[in-house]
N, CA, C and O atoms as a CHARMM CRD file, in Angstrom:
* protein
*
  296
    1    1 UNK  N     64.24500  20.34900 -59.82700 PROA 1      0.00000
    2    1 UNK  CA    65.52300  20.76900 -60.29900 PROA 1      0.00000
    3    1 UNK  C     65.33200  21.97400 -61.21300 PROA 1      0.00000
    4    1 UNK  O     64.49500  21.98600 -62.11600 PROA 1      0.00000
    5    2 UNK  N     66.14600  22.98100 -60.93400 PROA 2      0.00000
    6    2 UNK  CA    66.05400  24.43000 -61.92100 PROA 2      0.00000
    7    2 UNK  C     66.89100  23.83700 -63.24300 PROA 2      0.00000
    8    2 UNK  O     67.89400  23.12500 -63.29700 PROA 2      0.00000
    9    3 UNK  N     66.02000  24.45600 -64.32900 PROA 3      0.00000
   10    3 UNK  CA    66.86600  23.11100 -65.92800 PROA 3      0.00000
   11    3 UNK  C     66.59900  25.16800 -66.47900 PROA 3      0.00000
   12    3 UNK  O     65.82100  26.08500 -66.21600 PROA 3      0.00000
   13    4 UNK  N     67.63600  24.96000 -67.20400 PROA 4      0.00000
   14    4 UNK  CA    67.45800  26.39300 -67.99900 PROA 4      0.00000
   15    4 UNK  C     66.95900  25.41600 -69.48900 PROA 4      0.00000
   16    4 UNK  O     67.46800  24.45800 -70.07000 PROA 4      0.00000
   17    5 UNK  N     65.78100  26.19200 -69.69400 PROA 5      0.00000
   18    5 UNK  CA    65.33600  25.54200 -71.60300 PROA 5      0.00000
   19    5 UNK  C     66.07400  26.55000 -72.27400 PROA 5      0.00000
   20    5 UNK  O     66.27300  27.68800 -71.84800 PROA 5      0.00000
   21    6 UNK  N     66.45100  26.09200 -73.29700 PROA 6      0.00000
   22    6 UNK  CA    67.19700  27.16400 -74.63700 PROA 6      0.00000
   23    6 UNK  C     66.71900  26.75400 -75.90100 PROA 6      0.00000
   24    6 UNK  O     67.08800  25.67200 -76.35800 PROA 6      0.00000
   25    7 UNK  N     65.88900  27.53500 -76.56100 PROA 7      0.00000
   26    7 UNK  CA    65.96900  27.18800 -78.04100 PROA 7      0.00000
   27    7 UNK  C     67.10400  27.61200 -79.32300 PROA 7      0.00000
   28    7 UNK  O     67.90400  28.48900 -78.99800 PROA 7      0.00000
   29    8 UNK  N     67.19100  27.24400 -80.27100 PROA 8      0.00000
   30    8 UNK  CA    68.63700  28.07700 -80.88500 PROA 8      0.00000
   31    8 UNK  C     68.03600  27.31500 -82.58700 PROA 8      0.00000
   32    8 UNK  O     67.68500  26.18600 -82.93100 PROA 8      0.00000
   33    9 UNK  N     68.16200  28.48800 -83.20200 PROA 9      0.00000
   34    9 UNK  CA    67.51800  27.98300 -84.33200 PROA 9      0.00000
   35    9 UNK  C     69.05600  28.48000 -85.75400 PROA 9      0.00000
   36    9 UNK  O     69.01100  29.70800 -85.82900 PROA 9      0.00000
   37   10 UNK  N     69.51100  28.26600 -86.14200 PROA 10     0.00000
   38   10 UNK  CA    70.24200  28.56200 -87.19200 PROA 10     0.00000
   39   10 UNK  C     71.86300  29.53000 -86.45800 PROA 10     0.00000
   40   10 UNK  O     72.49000  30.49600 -86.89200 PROA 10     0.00000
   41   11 UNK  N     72.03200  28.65500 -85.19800 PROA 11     0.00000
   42   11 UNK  CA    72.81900  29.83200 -84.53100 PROA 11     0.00000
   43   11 UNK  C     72.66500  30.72100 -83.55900 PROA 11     0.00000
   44   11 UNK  O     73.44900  31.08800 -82.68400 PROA 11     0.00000
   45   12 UNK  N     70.91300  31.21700 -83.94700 PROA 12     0.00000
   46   12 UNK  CA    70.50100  32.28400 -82.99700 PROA 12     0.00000
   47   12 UNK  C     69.75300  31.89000 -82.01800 PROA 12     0.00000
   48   12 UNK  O     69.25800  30.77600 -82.19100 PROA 12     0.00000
   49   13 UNK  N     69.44900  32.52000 -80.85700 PROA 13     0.00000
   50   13 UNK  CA    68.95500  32.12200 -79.80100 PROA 13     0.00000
   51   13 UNK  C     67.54100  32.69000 -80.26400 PROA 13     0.00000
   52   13 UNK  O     67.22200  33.71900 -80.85900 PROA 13     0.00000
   53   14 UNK  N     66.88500  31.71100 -79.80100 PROA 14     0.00000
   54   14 UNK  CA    65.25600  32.36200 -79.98500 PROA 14     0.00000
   55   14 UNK  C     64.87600  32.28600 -78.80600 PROA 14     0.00000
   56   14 UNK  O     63.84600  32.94800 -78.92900 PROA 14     0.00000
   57   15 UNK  N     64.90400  31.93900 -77.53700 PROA 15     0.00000
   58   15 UNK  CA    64.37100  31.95900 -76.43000 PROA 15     0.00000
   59   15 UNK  C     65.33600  31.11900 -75.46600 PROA 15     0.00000
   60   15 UNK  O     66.18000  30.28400 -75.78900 PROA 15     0.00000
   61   16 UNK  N     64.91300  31.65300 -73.97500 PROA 16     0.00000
   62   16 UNK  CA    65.91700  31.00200 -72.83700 PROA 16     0.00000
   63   16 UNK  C     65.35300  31.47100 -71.70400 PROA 16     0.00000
   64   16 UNK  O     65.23400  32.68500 -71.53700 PROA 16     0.00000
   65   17 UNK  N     64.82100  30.32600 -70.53300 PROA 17     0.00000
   66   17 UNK  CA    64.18100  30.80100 -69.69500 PROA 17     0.00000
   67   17 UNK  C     64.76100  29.13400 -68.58700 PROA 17     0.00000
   68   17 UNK  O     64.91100  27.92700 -68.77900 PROA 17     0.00000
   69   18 UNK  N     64.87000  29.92300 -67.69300 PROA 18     0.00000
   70   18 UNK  CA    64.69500  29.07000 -65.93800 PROA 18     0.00000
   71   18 UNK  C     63.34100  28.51200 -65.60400 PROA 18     0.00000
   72   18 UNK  O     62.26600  29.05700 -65.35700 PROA 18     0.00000
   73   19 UNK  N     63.78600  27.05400 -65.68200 PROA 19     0.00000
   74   19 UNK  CA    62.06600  26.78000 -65.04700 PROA 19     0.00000
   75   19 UNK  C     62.30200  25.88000 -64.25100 PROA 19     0.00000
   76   19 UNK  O     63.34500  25.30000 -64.55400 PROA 19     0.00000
   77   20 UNK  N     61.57000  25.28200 -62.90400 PROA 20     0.00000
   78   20 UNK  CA    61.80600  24.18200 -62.03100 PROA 20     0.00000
   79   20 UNK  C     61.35400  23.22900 -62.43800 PROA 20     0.00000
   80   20 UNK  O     60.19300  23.17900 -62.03000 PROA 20     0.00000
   81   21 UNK  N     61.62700  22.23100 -63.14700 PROA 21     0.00000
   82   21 UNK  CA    61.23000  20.80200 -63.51500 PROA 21     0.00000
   83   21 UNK  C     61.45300  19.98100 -62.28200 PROA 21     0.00000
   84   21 UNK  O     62.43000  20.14700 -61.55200 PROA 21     0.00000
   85   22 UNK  N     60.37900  18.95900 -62.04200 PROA 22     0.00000
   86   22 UNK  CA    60.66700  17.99900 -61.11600 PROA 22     0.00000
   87   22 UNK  C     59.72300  16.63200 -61.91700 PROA 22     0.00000
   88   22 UNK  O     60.05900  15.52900 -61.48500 PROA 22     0.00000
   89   23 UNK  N     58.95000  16.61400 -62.67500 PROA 23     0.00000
   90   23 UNK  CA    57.50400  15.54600 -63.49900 PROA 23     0.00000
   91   23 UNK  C     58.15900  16.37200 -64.58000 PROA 23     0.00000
   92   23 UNK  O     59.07100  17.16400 -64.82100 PROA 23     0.00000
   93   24 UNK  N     56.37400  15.20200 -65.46400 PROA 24     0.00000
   94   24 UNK  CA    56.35800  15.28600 -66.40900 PROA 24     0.00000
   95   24 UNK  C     55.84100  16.80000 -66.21100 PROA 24     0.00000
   96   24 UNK  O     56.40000  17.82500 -66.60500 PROA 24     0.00000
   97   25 UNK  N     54.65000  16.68000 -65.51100 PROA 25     0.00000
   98   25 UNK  CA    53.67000  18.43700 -65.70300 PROA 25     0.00000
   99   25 UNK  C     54.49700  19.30200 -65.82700 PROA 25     0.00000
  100   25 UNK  O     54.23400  20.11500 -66.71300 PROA 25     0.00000
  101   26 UNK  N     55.76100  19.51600 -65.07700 PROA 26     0.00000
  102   26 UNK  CA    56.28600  20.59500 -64.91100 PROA 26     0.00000
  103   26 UNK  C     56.52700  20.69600 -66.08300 PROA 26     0.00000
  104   26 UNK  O     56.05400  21.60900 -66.76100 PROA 26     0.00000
  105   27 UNK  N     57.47100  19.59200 -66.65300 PROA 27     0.00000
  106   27 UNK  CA    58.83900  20.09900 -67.47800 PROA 27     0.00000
  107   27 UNK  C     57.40800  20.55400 -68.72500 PROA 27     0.00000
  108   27 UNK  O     57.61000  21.64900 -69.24800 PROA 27     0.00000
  109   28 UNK  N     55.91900  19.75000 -69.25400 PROA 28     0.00000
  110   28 UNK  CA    55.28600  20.45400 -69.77800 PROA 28     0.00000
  111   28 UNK  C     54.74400  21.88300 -69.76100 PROA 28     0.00000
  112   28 UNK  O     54.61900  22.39300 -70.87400 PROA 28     0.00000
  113   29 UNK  N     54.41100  22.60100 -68.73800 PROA 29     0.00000
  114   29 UNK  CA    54.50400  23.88400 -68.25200 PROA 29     0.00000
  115   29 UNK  C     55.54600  24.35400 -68.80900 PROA 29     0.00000
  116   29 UNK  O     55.23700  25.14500 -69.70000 PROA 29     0.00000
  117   30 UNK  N     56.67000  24.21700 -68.67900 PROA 30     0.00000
  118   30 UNK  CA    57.65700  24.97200 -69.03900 PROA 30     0.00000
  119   30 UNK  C     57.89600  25.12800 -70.75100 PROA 30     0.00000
  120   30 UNK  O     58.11900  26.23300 -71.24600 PROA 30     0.00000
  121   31 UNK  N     57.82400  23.95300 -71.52400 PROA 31     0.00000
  122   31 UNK  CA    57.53900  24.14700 -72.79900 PROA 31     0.00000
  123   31 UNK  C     56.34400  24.92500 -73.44100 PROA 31     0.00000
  124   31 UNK  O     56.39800  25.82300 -74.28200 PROA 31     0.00000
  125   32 UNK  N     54.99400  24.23000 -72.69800 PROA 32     0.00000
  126   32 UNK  CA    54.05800  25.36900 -72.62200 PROA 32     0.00000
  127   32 UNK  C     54.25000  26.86100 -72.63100 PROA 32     0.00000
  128   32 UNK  O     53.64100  27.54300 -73.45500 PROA 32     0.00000
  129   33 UNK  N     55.16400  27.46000 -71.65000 PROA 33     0.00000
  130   33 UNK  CA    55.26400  28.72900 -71.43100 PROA 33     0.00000
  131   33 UNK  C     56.69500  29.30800 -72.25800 PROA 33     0.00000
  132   33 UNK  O     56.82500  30.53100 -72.29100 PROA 33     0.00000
  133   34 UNK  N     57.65000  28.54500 -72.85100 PROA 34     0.00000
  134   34 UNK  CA    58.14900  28.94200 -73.86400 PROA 34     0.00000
  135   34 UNK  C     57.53700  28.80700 -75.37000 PROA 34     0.00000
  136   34 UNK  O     58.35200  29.15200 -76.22600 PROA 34     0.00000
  137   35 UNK  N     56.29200  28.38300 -75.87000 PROA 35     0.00000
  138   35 UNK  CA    56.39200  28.40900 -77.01800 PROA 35     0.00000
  139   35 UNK  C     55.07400  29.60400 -76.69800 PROA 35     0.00000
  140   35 UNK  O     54.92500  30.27900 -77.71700 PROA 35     0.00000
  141   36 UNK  N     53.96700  30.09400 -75.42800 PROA 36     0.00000
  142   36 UNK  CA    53.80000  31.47500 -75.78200 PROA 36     0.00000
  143   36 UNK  C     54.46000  32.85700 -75.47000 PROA 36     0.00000
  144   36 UNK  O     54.05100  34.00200 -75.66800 PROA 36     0.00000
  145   37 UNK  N     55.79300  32.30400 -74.83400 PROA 37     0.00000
  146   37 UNK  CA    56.83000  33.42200 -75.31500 PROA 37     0.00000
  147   37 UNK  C     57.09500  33.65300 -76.31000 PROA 37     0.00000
  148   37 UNK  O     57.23500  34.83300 -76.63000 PROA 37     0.00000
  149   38 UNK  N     57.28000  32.61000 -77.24500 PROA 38     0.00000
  150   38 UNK  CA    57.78000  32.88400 -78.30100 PROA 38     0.00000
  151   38 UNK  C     56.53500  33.28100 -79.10700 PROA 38     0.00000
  152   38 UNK  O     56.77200  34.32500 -79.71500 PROA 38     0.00000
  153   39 UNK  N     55.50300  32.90000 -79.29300 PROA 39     0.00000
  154   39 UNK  CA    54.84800  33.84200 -80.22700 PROA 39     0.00000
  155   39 UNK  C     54.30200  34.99500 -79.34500 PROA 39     0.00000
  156   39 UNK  O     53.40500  35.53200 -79.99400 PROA 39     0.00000
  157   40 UNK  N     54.39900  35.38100 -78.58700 PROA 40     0.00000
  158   40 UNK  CA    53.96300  36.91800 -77.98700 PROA 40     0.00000
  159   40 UNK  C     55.15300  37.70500 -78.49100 PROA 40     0.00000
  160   40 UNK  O     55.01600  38.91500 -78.67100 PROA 40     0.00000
  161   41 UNK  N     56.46600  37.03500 -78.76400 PROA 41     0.00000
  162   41 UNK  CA    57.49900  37.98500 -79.58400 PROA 41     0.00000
  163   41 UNK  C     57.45600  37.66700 -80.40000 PROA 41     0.00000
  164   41 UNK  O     58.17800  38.52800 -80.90300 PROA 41     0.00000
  165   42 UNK  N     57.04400  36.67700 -81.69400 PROA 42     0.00000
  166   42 UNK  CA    56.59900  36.89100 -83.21500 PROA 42     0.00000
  167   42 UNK  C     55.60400  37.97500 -83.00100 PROA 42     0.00000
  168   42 UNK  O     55.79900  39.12400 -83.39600 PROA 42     0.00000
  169   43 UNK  N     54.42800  37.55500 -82.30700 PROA 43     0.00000
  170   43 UNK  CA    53.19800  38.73400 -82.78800 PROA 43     0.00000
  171   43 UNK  C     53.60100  40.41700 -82.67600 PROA 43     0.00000
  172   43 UNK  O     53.01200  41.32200 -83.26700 PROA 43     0.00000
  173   44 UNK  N     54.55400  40.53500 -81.92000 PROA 44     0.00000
  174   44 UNK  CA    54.95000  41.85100 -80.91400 PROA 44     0.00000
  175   44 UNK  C     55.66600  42.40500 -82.42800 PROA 44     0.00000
  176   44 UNK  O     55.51000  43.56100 -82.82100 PROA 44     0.00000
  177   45 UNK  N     56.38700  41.47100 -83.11000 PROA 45     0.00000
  178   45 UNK  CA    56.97000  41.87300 -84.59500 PROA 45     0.00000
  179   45 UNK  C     56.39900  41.73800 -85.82600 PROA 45     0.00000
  180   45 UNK  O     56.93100  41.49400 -86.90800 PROA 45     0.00000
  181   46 UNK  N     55.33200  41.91200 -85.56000 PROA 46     0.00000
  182   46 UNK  CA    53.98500  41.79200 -87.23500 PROA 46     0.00000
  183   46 UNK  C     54.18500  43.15700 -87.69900 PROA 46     0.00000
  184   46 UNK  O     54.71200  43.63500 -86.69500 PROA 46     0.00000
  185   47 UNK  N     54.13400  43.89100 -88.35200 PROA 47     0.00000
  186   47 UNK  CA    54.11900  45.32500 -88.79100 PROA 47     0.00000
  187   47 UNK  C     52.39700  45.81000 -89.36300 PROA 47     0.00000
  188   47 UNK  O     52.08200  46.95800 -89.67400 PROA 47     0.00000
  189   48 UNK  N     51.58400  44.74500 -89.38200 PROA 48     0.00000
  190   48 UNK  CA    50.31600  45.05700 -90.27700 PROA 48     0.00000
  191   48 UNK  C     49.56700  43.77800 -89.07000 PROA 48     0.00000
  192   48 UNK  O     50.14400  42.86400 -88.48000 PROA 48     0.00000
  193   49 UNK  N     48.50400  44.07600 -89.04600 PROA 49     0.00000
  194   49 UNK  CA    47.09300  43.24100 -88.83000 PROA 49     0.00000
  195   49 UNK  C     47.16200  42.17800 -89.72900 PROA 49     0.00000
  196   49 UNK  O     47.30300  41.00500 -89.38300 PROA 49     0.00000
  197   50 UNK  N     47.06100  42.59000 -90.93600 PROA 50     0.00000
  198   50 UNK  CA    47.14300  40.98300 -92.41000 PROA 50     0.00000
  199   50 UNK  C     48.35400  40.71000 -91.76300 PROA 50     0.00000
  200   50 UNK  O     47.98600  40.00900 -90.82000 PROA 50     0.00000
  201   51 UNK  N     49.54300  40.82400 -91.68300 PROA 51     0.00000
  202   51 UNK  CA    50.32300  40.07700 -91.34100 PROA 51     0.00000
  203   51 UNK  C     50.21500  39.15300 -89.94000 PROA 51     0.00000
  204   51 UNK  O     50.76900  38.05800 -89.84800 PROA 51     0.00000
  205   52 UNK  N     49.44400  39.73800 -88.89900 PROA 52     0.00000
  206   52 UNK  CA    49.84300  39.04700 -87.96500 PROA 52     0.00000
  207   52 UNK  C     48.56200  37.76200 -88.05900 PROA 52     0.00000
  208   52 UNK  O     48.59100  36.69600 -87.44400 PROA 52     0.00000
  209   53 UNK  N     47.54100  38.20300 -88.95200 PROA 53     0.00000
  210   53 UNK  CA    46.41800  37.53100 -88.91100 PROA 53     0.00000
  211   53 UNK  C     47.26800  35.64600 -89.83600 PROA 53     0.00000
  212   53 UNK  O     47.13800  34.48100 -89.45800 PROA 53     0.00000
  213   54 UNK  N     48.05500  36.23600 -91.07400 PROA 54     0.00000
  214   54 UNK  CA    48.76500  35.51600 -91.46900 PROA 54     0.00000
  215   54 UNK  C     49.58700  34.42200 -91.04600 PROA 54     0.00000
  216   54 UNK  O     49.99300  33.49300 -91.74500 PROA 54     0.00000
  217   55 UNK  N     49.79500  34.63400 -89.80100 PROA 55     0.00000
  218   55 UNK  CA    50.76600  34.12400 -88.51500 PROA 55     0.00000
  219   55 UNK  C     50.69000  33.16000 -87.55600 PROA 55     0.00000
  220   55 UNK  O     51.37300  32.20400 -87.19100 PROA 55     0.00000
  221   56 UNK  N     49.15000  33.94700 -87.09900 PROA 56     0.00000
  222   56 UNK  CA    48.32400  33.29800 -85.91000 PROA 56     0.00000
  223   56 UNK  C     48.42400  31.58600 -86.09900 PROA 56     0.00000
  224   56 UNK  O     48.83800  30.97800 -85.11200 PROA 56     0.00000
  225   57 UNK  N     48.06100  30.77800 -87.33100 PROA 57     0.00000
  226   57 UNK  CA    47.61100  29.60100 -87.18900 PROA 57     0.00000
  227   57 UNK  C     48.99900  28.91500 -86.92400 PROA 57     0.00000
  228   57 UNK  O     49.02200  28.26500 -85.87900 PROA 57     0.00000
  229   58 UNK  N     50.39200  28.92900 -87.80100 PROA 58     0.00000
  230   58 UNK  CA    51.07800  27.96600 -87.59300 PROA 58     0.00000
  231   58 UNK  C     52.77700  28.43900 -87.31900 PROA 58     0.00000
  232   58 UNK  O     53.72800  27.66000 -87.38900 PROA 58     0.00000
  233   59 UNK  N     52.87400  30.23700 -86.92200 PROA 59     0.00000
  234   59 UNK  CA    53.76900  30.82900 -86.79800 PROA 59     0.00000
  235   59 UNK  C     54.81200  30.33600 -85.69200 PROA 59     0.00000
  236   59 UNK  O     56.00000  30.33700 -86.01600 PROA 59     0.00000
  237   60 UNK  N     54.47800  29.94300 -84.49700 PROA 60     0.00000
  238   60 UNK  CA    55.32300  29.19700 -83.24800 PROA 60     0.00000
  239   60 UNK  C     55.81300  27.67500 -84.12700 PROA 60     0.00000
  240   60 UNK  O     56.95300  27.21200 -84.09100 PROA 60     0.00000
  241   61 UNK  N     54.99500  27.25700 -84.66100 PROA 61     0.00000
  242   61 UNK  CA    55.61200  25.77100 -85.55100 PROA 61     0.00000
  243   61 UNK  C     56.26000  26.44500 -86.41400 PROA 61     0.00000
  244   61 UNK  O     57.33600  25.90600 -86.15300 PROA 61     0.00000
  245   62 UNK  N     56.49100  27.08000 -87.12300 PROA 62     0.00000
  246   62 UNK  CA    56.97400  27.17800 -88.26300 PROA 62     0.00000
  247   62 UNK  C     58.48800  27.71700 -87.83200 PROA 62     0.00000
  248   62 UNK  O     59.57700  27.59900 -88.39400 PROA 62     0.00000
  249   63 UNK  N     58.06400  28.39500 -86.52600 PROA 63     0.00000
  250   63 UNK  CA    59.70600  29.46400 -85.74000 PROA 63     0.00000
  251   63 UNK  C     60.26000  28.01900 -85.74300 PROA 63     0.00000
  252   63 UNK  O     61.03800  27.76700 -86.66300 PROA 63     0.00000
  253   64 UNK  N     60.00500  27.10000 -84.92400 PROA 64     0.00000
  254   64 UNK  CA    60.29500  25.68000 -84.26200 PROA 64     0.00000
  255   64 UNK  C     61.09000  25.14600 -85.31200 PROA 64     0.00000
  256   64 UNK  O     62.15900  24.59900 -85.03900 PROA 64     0.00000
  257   65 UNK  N     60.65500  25.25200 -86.57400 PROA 65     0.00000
  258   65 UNK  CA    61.10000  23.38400 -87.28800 PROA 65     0.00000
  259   65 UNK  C     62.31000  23.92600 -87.90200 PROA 65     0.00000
  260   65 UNK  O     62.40500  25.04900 -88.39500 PROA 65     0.00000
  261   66 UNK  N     63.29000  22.97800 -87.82800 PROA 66     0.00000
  262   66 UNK  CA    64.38200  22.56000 -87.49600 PROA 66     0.00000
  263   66 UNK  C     65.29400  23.32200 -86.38700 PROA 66     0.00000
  264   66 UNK  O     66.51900  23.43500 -86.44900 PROA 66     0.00000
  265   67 UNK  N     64.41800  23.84000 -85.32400 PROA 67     0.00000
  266   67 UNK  CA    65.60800  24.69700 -84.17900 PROA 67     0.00000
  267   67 UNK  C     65.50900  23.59100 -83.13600 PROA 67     0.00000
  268   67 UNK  O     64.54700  22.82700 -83.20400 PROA 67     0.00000
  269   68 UNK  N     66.83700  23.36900 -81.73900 PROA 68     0.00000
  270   68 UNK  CA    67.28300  22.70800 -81.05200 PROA 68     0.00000
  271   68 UNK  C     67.03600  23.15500 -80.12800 PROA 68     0.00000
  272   68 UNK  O     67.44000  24.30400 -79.94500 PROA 68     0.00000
  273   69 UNK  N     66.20700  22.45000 -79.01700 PROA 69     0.00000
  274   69 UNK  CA    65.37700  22.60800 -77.73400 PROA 69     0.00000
  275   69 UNK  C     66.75200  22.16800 -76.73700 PROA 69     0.00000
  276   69 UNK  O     67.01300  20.98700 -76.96500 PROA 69     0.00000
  277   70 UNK  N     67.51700  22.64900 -75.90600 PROA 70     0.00000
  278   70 UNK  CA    67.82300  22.19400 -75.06500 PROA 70     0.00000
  279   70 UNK  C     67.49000  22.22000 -73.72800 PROA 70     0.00000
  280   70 UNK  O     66.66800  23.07200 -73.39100 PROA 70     0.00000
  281   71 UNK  N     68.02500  21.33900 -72.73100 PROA 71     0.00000
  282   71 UNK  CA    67.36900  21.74500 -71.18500 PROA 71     0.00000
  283   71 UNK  C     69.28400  21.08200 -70.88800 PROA 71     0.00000
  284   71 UNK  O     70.00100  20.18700 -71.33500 PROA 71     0.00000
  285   72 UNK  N     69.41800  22.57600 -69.53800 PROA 72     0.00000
  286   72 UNK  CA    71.02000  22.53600 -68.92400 PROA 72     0.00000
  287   72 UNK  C     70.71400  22.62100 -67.13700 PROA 72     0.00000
  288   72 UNK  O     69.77300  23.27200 -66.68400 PROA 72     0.00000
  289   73 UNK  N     71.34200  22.12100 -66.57500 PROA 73     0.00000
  290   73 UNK  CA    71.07600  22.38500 -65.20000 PROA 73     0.00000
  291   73 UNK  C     71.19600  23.95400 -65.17300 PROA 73     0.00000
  292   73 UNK  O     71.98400  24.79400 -65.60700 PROA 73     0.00000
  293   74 UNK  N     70.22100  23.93800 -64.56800 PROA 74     0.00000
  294   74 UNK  CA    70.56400  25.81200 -63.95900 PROA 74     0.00000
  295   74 UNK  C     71.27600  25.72400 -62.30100 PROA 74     0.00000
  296   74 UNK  O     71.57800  26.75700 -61.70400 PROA 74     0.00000
C-alpha cells in the first residue's frame, strides 16, 4: 500500500515522502529513509564545520522530540 509519511513539528512540516509499505521491513525502510532525509537537510544547513560537527551525534533526535509522525493513504 502507497502510505504518504509526514512529519510536522510545531506546525511546520519537516518532511513528507511516498513510500510503499506492505511489512514490517518496509514500513522500517521508510522511516529509515526519512530520518536520513532529514538530517542530510539539517547538515545541508550548518553554516561552520564546529557546527555541523556539534550536530552529528543527536541532531535527527533532537529535530524529532516532540514532532508528529503521521502515515495517510497515498
Amino acid at each position: 500500500m502507497k502510505v504518504n509519511l509526514h512529519v510536522v513539528k510545531e506546525g511546520g512540516s519537516l518532511y513528507q515522502g511516498i513510500y510503499d509499505v506492505s511489512d514490517a521491513d518496509s514500513f522500517g525502510q521508510a522511516c529509515a529513509d526519512a530520518w536520513c532525509r532529514l538530517r542530510e537537510q539539517q547538515l545541508a544547513k550548518e553554516s561552520s564545520i564546529g557546527a555541523l560537527m556539534e550536530h552529528l551525534d543527536g541532531g535527527v533526535l533532537d529535530l524529532l522530540t516532540e514532532a508528529h509522525i503521521s502515515l495517510d493513504k497515498a
